[in-house]
N, CA and C atoms as an extended XYZ file, in Angstrom:
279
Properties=species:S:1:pos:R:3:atomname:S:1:resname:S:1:resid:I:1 pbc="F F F"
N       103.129      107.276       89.536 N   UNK     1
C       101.922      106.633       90.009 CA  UNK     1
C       100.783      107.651       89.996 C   UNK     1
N        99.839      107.162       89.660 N   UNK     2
C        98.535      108.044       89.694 CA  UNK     2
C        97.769      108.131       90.668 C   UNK     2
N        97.079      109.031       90.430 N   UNK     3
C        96.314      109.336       91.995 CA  UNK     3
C        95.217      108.677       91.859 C   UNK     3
N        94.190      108.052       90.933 N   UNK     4
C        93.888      107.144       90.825 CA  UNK     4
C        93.787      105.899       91.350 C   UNK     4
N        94.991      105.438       90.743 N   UNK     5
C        95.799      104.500       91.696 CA  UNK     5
C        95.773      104.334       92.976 C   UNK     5
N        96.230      105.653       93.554 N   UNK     6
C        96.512      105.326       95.156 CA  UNK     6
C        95.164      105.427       95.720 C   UNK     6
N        94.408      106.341       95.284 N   UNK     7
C        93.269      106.198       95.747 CA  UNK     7
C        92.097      104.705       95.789 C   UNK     7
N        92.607      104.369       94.986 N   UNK     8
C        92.077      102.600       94.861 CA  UNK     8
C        92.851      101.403       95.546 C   UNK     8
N        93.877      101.793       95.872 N   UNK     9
C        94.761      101.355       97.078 CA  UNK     9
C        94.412      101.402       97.913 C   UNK     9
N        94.062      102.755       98.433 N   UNK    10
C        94.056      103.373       99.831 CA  UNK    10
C        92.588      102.507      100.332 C   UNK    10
N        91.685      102.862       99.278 N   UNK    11
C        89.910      102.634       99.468 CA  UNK    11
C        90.137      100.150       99.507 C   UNK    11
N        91.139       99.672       98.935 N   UNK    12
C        91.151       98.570       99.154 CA  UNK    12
C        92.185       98.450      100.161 C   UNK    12
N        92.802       99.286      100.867 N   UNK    13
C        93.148       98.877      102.646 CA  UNK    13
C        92.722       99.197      103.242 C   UNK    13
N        91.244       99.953      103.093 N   UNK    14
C        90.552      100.331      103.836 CA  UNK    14
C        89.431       99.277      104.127 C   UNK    14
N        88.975       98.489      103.088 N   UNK    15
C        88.568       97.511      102.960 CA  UNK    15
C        89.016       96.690      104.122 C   UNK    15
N        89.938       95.869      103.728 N   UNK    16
C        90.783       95.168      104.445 CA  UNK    16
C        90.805       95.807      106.228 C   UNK    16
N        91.150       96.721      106.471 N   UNK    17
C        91.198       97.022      107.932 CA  UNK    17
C        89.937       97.559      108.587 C   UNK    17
N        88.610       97.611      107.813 N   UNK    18
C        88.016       97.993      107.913 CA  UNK    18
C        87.476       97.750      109.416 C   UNK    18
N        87.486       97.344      110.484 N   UNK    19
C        87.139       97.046      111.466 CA  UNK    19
C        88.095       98.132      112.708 C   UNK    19
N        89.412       97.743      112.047 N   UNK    20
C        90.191       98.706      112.851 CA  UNK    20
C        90.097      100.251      112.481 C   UNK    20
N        89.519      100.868      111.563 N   UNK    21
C        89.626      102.290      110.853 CA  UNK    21
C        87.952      102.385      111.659 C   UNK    21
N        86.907      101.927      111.671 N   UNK    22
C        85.645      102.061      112.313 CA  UNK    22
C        85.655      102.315      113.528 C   UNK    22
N        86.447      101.833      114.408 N   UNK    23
C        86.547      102.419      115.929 CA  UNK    23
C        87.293      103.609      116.076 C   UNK    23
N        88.398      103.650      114.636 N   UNK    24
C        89.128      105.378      114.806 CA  UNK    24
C        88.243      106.348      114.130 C   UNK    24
N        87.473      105.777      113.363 N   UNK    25
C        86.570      106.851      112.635 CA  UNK    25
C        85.432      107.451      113.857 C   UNK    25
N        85.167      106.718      114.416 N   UNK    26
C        83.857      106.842      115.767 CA  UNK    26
C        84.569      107.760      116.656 C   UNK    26
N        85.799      107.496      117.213 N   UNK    27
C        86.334      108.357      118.058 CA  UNK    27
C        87.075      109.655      117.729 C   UNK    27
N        87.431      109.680      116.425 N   UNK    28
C        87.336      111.664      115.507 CA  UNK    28
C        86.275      111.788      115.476 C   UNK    28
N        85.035      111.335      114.533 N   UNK    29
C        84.226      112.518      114.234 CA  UNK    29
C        83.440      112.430      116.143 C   UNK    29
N        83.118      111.685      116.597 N   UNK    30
C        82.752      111.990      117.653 CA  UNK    30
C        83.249      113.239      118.763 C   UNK    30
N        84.496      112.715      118.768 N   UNK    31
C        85.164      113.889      119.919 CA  UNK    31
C        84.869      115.470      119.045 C   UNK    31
N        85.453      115.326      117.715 N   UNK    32
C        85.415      116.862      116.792 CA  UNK    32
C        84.133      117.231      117.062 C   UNK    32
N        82.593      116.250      116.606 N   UNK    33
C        81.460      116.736      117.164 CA  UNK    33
C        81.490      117.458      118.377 C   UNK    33
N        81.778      116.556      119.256 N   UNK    34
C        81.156      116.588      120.552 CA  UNK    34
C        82.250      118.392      121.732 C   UNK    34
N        83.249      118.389      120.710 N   UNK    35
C        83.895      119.773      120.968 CA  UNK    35
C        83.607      120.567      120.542 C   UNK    35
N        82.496      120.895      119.465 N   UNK    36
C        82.236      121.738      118.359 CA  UNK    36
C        80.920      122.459      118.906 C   UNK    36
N        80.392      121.490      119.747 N   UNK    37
C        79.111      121.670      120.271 CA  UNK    37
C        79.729      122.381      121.907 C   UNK    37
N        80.488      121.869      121.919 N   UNK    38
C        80.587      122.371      123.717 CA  UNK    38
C        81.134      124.154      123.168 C   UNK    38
N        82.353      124.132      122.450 N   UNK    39
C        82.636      125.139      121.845 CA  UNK    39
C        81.493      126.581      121.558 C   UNK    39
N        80.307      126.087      121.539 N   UNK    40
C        79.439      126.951      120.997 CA  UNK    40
C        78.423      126.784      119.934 C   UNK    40
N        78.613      125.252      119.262 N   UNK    41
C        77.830      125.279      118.384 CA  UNK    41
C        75.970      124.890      118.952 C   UNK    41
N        76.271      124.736      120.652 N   UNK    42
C        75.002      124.654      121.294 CA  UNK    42
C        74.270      126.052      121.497 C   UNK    42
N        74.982      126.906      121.109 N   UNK    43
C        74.039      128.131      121.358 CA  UNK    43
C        72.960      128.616      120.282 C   UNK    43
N        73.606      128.090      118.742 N   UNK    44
C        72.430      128.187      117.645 CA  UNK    44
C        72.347      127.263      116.666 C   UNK    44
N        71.255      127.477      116.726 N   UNK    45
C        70.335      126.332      116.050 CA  UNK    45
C        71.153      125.737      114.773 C   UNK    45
N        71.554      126.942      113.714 N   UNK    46
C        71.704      126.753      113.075 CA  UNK    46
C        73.161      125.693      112.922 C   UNK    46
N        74.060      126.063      113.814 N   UNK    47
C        75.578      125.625      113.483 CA  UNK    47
C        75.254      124.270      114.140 C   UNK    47
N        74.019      124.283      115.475 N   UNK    48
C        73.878      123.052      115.545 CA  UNK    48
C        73.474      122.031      114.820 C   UNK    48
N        72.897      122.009      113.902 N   UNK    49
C        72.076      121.500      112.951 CA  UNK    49
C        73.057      121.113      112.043 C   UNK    49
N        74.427      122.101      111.244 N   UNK    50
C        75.826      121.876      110.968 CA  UNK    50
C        76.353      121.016      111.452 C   UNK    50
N        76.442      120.688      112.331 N   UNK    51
C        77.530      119.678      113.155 CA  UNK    51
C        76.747      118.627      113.280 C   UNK    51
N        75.652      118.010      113.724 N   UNK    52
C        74.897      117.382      114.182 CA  UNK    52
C        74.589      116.157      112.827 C   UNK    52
N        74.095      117.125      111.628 N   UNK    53
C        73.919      116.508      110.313 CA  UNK    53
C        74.895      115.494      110.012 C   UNK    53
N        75.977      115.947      109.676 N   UNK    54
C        77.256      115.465      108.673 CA  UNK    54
C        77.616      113.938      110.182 C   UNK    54
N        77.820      114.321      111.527 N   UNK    55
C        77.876      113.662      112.361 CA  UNK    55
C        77.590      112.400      112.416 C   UNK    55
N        76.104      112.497      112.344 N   UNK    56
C        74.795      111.849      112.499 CA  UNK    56
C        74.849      110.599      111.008 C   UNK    56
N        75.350      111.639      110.108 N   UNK    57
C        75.238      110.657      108.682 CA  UNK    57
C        76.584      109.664      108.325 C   UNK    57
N        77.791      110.476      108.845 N   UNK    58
C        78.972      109.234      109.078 CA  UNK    58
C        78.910      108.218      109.919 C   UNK    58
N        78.054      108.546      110.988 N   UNK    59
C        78.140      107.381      112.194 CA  UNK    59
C        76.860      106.000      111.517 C   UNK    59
N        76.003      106.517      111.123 N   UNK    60
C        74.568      105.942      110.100 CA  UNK    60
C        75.526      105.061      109.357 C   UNK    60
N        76.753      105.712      108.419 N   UNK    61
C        77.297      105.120      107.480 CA  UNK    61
C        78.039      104.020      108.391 C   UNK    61
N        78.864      103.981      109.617 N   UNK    62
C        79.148      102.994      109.987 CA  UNK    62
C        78.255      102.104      110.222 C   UNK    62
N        77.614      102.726      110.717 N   UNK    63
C        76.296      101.460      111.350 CA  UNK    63
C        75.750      100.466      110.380 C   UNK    63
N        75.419      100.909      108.941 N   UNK    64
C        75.084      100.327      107.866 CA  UNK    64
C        75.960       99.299      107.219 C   UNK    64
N        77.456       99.597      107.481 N   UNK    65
C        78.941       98.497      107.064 CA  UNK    65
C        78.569       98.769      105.641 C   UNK    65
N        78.523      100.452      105.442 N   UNK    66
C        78.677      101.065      103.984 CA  UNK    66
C        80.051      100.883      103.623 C   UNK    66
N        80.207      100.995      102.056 N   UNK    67
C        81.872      101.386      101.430 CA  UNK    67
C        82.241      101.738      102.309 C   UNK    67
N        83.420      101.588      102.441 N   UNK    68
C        84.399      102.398      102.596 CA  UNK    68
C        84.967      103.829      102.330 C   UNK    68
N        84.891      103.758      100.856 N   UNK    69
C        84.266      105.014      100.190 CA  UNK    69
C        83.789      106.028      100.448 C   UNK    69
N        82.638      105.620      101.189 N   UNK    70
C        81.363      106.820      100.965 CA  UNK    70
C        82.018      107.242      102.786 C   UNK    70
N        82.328      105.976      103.484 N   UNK    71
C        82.465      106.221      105.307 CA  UNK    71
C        83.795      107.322      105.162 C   UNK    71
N        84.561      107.499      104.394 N   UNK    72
C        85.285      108.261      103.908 CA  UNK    72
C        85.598      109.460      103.671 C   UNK    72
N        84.685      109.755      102.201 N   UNK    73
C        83.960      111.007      102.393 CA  UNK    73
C        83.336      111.651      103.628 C   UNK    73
N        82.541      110.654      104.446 N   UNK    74
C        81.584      111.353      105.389 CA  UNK    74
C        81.974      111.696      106.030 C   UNK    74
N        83.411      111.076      106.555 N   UNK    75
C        84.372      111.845      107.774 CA  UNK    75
C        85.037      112.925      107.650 C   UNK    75
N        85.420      112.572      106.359 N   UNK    76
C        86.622      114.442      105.951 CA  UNK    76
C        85.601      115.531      106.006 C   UNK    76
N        84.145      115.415      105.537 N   UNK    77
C        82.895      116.259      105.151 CA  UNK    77
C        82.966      116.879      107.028 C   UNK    77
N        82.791      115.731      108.055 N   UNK    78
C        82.256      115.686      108.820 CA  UNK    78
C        83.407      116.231      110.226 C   UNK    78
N        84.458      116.064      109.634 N   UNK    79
C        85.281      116.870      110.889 CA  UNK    79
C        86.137      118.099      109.597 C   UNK    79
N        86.188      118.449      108.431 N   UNK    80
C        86.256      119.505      108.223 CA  UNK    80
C        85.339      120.158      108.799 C   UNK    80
N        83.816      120.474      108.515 N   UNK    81
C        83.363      121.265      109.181 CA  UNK    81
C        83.129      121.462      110.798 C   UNK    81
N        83.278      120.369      111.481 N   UNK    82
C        83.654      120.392      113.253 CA  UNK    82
C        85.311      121.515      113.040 C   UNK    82
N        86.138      120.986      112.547 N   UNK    83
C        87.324      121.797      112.519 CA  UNK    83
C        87.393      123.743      112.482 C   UNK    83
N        86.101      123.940      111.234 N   UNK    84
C        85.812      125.346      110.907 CA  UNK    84
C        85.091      126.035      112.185 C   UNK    84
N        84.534      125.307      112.619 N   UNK    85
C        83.892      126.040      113.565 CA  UNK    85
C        84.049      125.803      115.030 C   UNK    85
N        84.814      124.992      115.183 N   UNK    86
C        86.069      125.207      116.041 CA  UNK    86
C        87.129      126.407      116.152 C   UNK    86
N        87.764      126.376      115.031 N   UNK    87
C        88.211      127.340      114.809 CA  UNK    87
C        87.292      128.843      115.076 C   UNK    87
N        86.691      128.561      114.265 N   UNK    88
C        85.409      129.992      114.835 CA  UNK    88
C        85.106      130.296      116.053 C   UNK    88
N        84.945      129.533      116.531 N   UNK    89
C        84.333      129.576      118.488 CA  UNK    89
C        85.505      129.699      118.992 C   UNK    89
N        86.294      129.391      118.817 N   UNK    90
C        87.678      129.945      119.240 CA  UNK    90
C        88.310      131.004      119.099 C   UNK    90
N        88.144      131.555      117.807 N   UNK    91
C        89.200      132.781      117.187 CA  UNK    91
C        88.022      134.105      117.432 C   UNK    91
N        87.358      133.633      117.157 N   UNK    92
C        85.921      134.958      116.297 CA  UNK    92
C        85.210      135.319      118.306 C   UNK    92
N        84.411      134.101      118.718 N   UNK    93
C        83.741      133.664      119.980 CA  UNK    93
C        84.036      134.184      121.527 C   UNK    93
């Protein structure tokens, strides 16, 4: 099977559940935000502005009842980087 494939699978059960994946999508990138910031990303501008962006533009994407697709992308975009700098404020901080 191709990855292709599953990926056009995955993006048409996403479709389909799309109502139930929107309230789990709100409550990751939210909490990952909202730890990322307590973590430290409130002390500069800059990492705030990091977290805040990608945040700000997945939650937009729900709000809009965009693809699936794209609400997709915006989350992996959007709690990989909550994740990195988590990690950072943690390890480095």
């Amino acid at each position: 099977m191709s990855t292709k494939h599953i990926e056009a699978n995955m993006i048409a059960e996403s479709e389909f559940n799309r109502f139930g994946l929107i309230s789990l999508i709100i409550l990751i990138v939210g909490c990952f935000g909202g730890v990322a910031v307590g973590l430290g990303a409130i002390k500069y501008i800059s990492t705030l502005i990091l977290v805040i962006v990608p945040t700000m533009a997945t939650l937009s994407l729900l709000l809009a009842v965009a693809p699936m697709k794209w609400i997709w992308r915006g989350a992996v975009v959007c709690v990989s980087i909550d994740t990195i700098l988590i990690l950072y404020f943690l390890l480095v901080k």
